[in-house]
Residue, then its C-alpha position, 0 to 999 in steps of 0.5 A: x444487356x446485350x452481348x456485343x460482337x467481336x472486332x474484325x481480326x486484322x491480317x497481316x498480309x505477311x510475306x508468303x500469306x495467301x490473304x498477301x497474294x490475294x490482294x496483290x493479284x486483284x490490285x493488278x486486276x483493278x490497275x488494268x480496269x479503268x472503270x466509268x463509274x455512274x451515280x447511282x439514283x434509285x438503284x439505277x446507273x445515271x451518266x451525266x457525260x460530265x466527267x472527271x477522272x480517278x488517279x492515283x495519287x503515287x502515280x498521277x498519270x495513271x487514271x484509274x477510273x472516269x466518273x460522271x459528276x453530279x449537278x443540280x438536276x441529278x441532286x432533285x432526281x436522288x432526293x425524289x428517289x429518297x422520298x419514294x424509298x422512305x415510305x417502306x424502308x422507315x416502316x421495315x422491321x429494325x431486324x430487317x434492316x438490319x440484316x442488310x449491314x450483318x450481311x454487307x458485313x460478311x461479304x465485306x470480310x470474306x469475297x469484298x476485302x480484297x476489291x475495298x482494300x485495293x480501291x483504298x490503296x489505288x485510289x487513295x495511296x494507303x499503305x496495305x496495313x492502314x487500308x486493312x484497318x480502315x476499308x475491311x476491318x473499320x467499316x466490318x465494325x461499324x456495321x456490326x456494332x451499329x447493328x447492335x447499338x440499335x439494339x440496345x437503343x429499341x431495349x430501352x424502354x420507359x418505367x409502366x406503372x400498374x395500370x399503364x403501358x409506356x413505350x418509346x418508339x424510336x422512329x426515323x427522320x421526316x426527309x432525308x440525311x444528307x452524308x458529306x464523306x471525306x477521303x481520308x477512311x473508307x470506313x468514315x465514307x461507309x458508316x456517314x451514309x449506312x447509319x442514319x439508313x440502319x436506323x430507318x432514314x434514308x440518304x442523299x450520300x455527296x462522296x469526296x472527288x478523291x475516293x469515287x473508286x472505293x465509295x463507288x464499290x462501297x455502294x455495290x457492296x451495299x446493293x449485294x447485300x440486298x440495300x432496297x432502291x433508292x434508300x442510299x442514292x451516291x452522287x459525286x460531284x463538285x460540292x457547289x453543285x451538290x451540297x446547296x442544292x440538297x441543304x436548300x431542299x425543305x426536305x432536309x432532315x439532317x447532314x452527316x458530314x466528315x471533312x474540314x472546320x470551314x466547310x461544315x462552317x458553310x453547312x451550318x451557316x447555310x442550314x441556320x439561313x433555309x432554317x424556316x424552310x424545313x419541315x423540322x429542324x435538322x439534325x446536324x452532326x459533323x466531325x471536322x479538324x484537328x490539331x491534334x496534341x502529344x504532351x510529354x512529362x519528363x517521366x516518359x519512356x522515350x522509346x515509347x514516345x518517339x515510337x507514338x510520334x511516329x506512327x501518330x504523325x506518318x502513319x497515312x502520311x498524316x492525313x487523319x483527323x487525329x494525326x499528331x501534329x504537334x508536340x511539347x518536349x521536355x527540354x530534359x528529354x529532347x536530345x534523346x527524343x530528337x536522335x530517336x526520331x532521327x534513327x527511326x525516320x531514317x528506317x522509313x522508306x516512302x513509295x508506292x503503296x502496291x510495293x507493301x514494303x514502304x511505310x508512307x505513301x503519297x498525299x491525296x491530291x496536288x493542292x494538298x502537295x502545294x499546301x503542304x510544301x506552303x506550310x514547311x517553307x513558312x515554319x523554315x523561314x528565320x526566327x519561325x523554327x528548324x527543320x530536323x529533318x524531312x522538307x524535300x518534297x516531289x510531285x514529278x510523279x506522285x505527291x511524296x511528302x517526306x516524314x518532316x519535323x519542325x522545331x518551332x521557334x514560339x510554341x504560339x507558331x502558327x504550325x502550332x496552331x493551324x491544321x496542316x493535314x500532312x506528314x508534318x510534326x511541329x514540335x515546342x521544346x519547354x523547361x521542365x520547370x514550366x510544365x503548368x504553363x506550358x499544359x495552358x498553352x497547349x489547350x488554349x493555343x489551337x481551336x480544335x478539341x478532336x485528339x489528344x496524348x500525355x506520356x508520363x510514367x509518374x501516375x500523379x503527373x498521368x492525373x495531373x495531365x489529364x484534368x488539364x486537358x479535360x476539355x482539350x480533347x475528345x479522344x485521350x490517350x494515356x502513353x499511345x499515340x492519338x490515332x487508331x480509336x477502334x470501334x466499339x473501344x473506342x467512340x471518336x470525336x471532338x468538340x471545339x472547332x473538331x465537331x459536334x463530338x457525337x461519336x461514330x460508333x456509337x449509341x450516341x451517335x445512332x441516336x441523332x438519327x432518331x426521333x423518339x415517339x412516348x407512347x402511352x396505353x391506359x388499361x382502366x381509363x377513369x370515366x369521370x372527371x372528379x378526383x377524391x380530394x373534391x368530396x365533402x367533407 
């Protein structure tokens, strides 16, 4: 067995800290560029003069950035420059590949930190904290661990019998990965696209329109640590301009994709319709939404409790796949729970994410602003729940959502059911006598299986909950919130209508972007057809 390599540590950015200086004057920096960014199509910069630009979301009248937007003509150009890249980039030496993520990996946690952190800040309004944790720390990770999953992978090797020798030869796809990315983590953005490529394939990368700026240095990150041409091609633009085209090429080998339920929906849909098409079948591997559950006995430690609601659902200002987003409360410990929430929500403060003394910034886009508000509005009515507090949103000048918790009316509410994807924390209060039924209504109520969390102190009813939820989600957590899985730790993803759970960071995961090839050598090779059984008696 292989020895695995350590976590990235995570710095603190402490006041008076020189990685905190460091990364305030390249946020200054970046806020005075104002960059045009191309797709970049066999290592070549292409500008298509359809441009959008780059805000951020905390203060939307700043552009940050313009970008050129991809379209059909642009996504035949990638796939032509993927097909040329493969022809030398699957026949590399494993260990060659891998050297370009060992080293995108070092230059990422020394002289790249601070321009991946501050495009993730600026362009996506992530707090320092949850910037450092995805875009340096995660993505560290991920490359590095992936690099030694492969490994592994190449070691295992069949049983060879005397006479014989067998081998697996673990090759790439036929075609090329299309990588569909969402804004929510540079490290997802990062790891779609480079983990197929470490394995040999090469890829067709389709970045969110909300984190153009940080893919964008993810990709020249790449191409200074020596990524060949043409084997990652990055091709922003609107997804009906993009993602048919690519399903729709015979070429398709597979899609790694992260972003919502419907859409992956409309992928499989449209791969399932071109299925005869494809020179094989491809391999579709998508982690997508969730409704994400924390479920409390009455023997648990309520600071700890209160304290996972928090971050598990503000953390981000909500907008992670595994944020808390609904919560069951013994009725015994809810007024304890409600005042906790109360004390610590009113320590938060809500700002700009360049000022590192605010917990929460801004959500990622104006719909996002709309849908968000939609939703609170609809829990408030009469007879659907309470606001506890929060509610009061404002997009005068960036998208702040306030920290917001409901106290829903039914635990069948539709904010108890349907994925919300901001800083909203619906809670269903349940007698305490009614904890069976109430654990049958949390793992029938919402479609999705991604993130789950049970508190409770008594270790029969840790066990009792667990087998409960054994299926409600892919990612458990035994009194932590359901968020911060870390690579290496912690493999993430969800079944259901959360994805295919093939789980990032992991073997499990590099596997899909392989098709194995069973050799087989004979040293003595038999030089007549008949067997012993067949002599006369």
């Amino acid at each position: 067995m292989l020895t695995g390599p350590a976590n990235e540590p995570i710095y603190s950015y402490a006041p008076g800290s020189s990685e905190r200086a460091s990364l305030k004057v390249r946020l200054n920096a970046m806020l005075r560029e104002h960059e045009e960014i191309p797709l970049l199509i066999g290592g070549r910069a292409v500008f298509t003069g359809r441009t959008a630009p780059c805000v951020c979301p905390h203060d939307h009248q700043h552009r940050l950035a313009v970008y050129h937007q991809a379209g059909p003509e642009e996504v035949k150009r990638a796939i032509a420059a993927a097909r040329e890249a493969w022809h030398s980039w699957s026949e590399l030496d494993s260990g060659a590949r891998a050297a370009v993520f060992l080293r995108a990996a070092e230059l990422l946690s020394g002289p790249w930190r601070d321009t991946l952190n501050a495009a993730t800040i600026l362009n996506q309004s992530k707090t320092v904290t949850q910037a450092e944790i995805d875009a340096a720390c995660e993505l560290i990770d991920f490359w590095r661990f992936n690099v030694h999953y492969m490994r592994e992978i190449h070691e295992h090797q069949p049983f060879s019998p005397k006479g014989t020798r067998n081998t697996l030869e673990y090759r790439p796809l036929e075609g090329f990965v299309l990588a569909v990315t969402p804004f929510n983590f540079t490290a997802i953005a990062g790891n779609l696209p480079t983990a197929p490529a470490l394995m040999g394939n090469v890829v067709v990368w389709k970045p969110s329109p909300y984190a153009v700026v940080s893919g964008y240095n993810v990709m020249r990150l790449l191409q200074a640590a020596g990524l060949p041409d043409g084997v990652i091609n990055f091709v922003p633009g609107p997804v009906h301009d993009v993602v048919p085209h690519a399903l729709a090429s015979s070429e398709l080998a597979g899609v790694h994709f992260t972003g919502s339920t419907a859409a992956f929906r409309e992928i499989w849909a449209s791969t399932g319709q071109n299925v005869a098409r494809y020179r094989s079948y491809p391999r579709l591997v998508g982690e997508t939404g969730g409704k994400d559950f924390v479920f409390a006995h009455r023997t648990a430690e309520v600071p700890a409790l209160v304290t996972a609601l928090i971050r598990g659902t503000f953390e981000y200002q909500g907008q992670k796949c595994s944020a808390a987003s609904r919560a069951y409360i013994p009725r015994s410990l809810w007024p304890e729970v409600s005042r906790g929430l109360l004390e610590q929500a009113g320590q938060m403060t809500l700002g700009s994410p360049t000022d590192f003394r605010h917990f929460m910034a801004a959500v990622i886009s104006e719909p996002s602003f709309d849908r968000i508000s939609a939703a609170v509005e609809f829990a408030t009515r009469p007879g659907e729940g309470e606001l506890v507090f929060g509610g009061q949103a404002d997009k005068s000048h960036g998208y702040f959502v306030p920290p917001t918790v409901i106290r829903a009316s039914s635990p069948q509410s539709r904010l108890m059911q349907e994925e919300i994807f901001g800083p909203v924390l619906t809670v269903y209060v349940y007698d305490d006598d009614r904890l069976d039924e109430m654990a049958a209504t949390c793992n029938a109520t919402s479609p999705y299986g991604l993130t789950g969390a049970v508190f409770a102190q008594d270790r029969s009813a840790v066990l009792h909950l667990s087998r409960a939820f054994r299926h409600a989600a892919g990612n458990f957590y035994i009194n932590d919130k359901p968020t911060g899985a870390v690579v290496g730790q912690q493999p993430f993803g969800g079944s259901r209508a959360s994805g295919t759970n093939d789980k990032a960071g992991s073997m499990l995961n590099l596997l899909r972007w392989t098709s194995p090839r069973a050799i087989k050598e004979t040293y003595l090779a038999a030089t007549h057809f008949a067997y012993p059984v067949m002599a006369e008696e």
